[in-house]
ROFI-511566 format. One record per atom (N, C-alpha, C): x, y, z; residue in one letter; atom name. Coordinates in nm, 4 decimals. Each point is the difference from the previous one (the first is absolute). Layout:
<kollums>
<xx: X&yy: Y&zz: Z&miti: A&baba: CA> .
...
</kollums>
This chain:
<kollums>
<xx: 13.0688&yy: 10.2897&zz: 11.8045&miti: X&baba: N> .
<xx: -0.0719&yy: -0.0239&zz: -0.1229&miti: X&baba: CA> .
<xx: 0.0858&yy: 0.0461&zz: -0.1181&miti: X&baba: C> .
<xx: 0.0128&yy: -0.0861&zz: -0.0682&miti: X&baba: N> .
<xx: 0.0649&yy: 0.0295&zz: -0.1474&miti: X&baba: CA> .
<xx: -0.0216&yy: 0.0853&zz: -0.1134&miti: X&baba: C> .
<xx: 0.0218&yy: 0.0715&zz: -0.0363&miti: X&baba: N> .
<xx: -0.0166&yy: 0.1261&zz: -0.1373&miti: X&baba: CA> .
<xx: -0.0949&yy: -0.0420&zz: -0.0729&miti: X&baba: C> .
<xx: -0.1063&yy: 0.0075&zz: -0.0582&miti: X&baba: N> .
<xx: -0.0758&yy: -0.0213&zz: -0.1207&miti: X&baba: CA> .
<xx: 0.0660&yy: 0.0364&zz: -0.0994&miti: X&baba: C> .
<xx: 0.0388&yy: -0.0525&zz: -0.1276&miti: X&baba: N> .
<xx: 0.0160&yy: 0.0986&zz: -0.0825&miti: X&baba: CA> .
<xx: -0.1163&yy: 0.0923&zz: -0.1069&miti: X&baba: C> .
<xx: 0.0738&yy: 0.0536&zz: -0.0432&miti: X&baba: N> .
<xx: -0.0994&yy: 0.0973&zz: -0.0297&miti: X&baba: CA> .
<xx: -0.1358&yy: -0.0016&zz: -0.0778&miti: X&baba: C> .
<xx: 0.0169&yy: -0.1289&zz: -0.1307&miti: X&baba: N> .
<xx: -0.0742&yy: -0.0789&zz: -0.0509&miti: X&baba: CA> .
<xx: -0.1285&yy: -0.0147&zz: 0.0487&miti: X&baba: C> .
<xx: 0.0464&yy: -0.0399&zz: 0.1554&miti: X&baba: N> .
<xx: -0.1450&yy: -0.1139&zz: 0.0683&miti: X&baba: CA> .
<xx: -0.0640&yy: 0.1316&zz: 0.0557&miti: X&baba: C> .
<xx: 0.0805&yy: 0.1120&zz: 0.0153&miti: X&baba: N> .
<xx: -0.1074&yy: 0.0990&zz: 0.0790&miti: X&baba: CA> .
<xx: -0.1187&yy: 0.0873&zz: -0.1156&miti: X&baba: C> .
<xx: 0.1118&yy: 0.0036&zz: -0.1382&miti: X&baba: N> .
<xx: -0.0821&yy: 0.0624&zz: -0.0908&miti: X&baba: CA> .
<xx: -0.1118&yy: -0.1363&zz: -0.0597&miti: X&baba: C> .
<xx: 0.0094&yy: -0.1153&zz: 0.0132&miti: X&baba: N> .
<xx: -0.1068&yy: -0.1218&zz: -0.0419&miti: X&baba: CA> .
<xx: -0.0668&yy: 0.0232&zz: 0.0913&miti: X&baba: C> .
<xx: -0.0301&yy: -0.0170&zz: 0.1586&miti: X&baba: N> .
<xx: -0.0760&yy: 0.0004&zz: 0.0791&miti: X&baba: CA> .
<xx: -0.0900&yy: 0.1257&zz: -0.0410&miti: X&baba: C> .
<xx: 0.0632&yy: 0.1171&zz: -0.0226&miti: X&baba: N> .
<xx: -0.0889&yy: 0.1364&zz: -0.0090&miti: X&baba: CA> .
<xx: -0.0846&yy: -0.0348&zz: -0.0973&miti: X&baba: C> .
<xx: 0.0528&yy: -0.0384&zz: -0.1135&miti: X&baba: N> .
<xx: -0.1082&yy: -0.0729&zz: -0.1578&miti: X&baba: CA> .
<xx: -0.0998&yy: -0.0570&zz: 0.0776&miti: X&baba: C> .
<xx: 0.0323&yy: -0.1281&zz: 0.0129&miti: X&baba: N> .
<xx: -0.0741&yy: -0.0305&zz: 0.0626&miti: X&baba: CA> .
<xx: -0.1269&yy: 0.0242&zz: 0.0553&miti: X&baba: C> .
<xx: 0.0703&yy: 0.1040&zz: 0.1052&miti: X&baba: N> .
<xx: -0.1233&yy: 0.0841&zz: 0.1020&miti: X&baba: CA> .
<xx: -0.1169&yy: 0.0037&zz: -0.0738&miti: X&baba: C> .
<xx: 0.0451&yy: 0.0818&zz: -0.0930&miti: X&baba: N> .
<xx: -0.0432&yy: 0.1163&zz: -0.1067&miti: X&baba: CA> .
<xx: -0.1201&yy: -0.0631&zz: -0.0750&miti: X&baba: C> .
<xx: 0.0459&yy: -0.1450&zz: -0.0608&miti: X&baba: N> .
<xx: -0.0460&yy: -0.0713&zz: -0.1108&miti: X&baba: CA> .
<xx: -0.1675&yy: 0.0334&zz: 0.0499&miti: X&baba: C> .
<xx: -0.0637&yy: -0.0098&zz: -0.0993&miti: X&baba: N> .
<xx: -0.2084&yy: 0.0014&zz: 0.0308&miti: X&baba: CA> .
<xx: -0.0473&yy: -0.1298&zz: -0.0849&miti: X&baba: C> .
<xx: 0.0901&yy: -0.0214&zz: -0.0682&miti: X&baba: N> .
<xx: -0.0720&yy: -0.1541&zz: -0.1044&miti: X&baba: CA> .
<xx: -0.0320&yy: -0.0449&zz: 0.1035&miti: X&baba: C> .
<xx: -0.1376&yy: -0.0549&zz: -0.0455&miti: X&baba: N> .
<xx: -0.0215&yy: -0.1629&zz: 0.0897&miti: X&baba: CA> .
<xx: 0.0164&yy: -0.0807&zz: -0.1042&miti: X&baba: C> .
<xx: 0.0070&yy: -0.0975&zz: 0.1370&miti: X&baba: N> .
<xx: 0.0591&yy: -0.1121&zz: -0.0737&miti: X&baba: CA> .
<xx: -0.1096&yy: -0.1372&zz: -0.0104&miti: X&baba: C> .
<xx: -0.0168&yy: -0.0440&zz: -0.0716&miti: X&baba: N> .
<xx: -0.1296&yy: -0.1051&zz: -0.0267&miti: X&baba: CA> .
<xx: -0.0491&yy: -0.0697&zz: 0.0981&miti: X&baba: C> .
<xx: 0.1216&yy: -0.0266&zz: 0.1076&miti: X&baba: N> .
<xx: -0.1162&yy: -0.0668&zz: 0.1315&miti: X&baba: CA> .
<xx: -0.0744&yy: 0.0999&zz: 0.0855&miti: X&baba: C> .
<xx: 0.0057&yy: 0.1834&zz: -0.0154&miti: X&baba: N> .
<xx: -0.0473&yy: 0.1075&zz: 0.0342&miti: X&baba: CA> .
<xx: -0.1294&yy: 0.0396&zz: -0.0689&miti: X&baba: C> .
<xx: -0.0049&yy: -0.0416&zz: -0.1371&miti: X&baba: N> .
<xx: -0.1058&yy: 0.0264&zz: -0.0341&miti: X&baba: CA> .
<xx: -0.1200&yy: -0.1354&zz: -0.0267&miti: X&baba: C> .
<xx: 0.0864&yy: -0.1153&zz: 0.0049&miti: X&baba: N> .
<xx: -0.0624&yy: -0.1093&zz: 0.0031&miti: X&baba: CA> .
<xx: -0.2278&yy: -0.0089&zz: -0.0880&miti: X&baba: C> .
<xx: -0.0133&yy: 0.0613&zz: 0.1281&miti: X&baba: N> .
<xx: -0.1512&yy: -0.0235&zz: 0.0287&miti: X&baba: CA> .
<xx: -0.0706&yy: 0.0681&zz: -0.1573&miti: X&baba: C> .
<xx: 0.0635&yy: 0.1384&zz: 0.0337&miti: X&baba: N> .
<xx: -0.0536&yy: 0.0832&zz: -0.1065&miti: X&baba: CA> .
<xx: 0.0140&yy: -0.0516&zz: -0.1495&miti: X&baba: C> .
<xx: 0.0902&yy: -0.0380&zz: -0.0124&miti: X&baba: N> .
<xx: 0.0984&yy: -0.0476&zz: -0.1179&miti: X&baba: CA> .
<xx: -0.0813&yy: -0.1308&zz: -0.0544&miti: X&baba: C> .
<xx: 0.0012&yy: -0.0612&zz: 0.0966&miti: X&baba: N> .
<xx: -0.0638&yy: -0.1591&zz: -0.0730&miti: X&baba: CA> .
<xx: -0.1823&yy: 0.0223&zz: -0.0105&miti: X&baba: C> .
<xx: -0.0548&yy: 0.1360&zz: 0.0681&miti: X&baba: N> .
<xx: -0.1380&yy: 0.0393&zz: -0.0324&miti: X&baba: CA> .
<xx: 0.0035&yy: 0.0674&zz: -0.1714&miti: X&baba: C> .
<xx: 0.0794&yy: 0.0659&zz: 0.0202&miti: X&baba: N> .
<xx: 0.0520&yy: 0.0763&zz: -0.1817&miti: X&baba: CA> .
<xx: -0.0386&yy: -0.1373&zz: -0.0305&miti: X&baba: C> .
<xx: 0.0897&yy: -0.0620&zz: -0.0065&miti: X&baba: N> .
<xx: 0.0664&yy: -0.1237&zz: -0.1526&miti: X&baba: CA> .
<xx: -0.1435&yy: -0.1022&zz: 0.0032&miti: X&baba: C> .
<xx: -0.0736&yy: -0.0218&zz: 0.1520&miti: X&baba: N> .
<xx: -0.1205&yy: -0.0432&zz: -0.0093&miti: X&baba: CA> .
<xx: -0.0927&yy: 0.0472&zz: -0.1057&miti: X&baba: C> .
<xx: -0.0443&yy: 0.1331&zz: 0.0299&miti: X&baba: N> .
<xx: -0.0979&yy: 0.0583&zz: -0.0702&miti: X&baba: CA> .
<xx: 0.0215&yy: 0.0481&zz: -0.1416&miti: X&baba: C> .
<xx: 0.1863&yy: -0.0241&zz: -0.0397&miti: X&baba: N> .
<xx: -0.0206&yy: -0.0022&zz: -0.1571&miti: X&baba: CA> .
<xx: 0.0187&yy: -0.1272&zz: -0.0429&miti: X&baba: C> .
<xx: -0.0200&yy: -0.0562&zz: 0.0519&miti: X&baba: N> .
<xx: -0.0182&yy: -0.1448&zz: -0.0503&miti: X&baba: CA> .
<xx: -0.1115&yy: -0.0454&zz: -0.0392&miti: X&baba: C> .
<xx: -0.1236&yy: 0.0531&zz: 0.0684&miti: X&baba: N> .
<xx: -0.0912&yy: -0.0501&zz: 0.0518&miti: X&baba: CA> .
<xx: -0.1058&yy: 0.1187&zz: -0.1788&miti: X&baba: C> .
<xx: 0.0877&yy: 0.0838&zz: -0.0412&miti: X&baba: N> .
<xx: -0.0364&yy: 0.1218&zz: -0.1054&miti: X&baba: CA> .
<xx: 0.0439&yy: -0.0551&zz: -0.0923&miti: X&baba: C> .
<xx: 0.0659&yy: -0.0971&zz: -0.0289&miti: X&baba: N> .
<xx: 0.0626&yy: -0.0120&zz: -0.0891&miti: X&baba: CA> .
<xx: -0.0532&yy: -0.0738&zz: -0.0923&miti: X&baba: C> .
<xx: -0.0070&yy: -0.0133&zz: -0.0896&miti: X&baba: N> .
<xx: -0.1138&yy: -0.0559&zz: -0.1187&miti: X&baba: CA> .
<xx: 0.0995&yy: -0.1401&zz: -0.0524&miti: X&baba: C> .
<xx: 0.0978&yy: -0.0540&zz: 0.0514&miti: X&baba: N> .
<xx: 0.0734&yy: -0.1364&zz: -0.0256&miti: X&baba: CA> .
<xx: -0.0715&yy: -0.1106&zz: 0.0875&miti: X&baba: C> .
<xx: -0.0104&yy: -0.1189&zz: -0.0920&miti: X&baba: N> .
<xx: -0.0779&yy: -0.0678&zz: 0.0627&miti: X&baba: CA> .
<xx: 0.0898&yy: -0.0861&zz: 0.0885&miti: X&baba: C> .
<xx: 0.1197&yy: -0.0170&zz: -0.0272&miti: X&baba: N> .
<xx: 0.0872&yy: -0.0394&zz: 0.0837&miti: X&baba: CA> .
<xx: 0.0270&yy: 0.0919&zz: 0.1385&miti: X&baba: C> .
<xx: -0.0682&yy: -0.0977&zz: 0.1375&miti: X&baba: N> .
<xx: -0.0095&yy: 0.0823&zz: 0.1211&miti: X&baba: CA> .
<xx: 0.1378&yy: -0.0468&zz: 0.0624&miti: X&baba: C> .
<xx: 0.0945&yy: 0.1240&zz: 0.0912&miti: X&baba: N> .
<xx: 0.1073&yy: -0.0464&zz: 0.0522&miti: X&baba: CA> .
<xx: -0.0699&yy: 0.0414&zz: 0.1386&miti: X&baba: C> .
<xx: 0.0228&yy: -0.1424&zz: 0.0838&miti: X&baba: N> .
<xx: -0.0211&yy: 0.0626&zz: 0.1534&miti: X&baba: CA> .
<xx: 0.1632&yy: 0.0813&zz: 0.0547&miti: X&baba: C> .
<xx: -0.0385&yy: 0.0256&zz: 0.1121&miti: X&baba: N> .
<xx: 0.1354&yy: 0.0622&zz: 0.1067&miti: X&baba: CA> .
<xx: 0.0158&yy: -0.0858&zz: 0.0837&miti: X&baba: C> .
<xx: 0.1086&yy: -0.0644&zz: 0.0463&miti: X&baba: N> .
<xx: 0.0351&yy: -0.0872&zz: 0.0894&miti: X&baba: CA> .
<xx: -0.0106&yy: 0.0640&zz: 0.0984&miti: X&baba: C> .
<xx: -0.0154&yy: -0.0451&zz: 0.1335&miti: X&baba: N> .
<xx: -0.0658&yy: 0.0448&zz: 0.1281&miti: X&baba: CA> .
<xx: 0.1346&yy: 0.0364&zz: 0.0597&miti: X&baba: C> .
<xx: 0.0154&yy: 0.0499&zz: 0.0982&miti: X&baba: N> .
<xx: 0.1182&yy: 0.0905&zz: 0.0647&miti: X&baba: CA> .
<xx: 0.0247&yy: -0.0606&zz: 0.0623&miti: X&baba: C> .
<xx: 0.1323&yy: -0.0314&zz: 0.0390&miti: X&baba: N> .
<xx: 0.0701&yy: -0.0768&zz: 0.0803&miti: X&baba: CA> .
<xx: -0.0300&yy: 0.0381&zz: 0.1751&miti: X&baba: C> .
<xx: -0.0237&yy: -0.1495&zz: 0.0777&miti: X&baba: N> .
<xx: -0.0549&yy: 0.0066&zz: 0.1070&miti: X&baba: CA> .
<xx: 0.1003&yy: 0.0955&zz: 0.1005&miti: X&baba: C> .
<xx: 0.0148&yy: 0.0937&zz: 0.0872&miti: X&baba: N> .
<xx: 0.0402&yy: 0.0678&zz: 0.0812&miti: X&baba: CA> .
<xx: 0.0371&yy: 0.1592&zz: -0.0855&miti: X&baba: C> .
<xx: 0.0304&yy: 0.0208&zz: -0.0971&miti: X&baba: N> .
<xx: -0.0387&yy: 0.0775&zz: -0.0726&miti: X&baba: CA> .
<xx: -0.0973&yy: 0.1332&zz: 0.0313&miti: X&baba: C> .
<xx: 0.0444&yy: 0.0916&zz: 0.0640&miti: X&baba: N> .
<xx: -0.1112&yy: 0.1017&zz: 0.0119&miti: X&baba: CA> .
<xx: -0.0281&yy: 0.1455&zz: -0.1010&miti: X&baba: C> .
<xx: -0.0368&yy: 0.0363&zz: -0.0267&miti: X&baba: N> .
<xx: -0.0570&yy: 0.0984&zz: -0.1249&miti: X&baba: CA> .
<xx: -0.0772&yy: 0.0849&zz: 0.0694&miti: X&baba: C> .
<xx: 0.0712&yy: 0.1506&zz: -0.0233&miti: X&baba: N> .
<xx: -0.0194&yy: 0.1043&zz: 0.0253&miti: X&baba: CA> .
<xx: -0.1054&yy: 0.1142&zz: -0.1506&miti: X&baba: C> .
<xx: -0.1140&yy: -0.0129&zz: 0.1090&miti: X&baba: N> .
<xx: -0.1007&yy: 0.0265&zz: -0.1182&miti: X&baba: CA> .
<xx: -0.0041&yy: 0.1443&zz: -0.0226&miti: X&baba: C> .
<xx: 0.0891&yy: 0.0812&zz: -0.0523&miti: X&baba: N> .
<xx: -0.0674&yy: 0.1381&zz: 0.0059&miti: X&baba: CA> .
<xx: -0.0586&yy: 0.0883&zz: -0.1271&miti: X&baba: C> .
<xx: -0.0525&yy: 0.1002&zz: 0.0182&miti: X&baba: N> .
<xx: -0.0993&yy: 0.0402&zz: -0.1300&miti: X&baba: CA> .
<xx: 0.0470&yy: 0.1111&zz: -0.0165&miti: X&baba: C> .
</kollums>
């Protein structure tokens, strides 16, 4: 097996590390937010949310 250099070992550790989620992680929660201020919002212009792409799974947590 060939050397890593040192780069990819200190990116991988970032990596590890990172806690952002990332929008297909919060998915569920996220498009309930933007629902319910939409739904508050005193513009009479209504924007729906386009529906989530089929196979797509969303991790709902609170």
């Amino acid at each position: 097996m060939k050397k890593s250099p040192r780069w990819i070992k200190s990116t991988r550790q970032e990596a590890q590390s990172c806690d952002t989620k990332m929008p297909w992680e919060r998915g569920a929660r996220r498009q309930a937010m933007i629902a319910q201020r939409l739904e508050a919002s005193e513009s009479t212009a209504k924007i729906t949310l386009p529906p989530m792409p089929e196979g797509v799974f969303l991790a709902a947590s609170a």
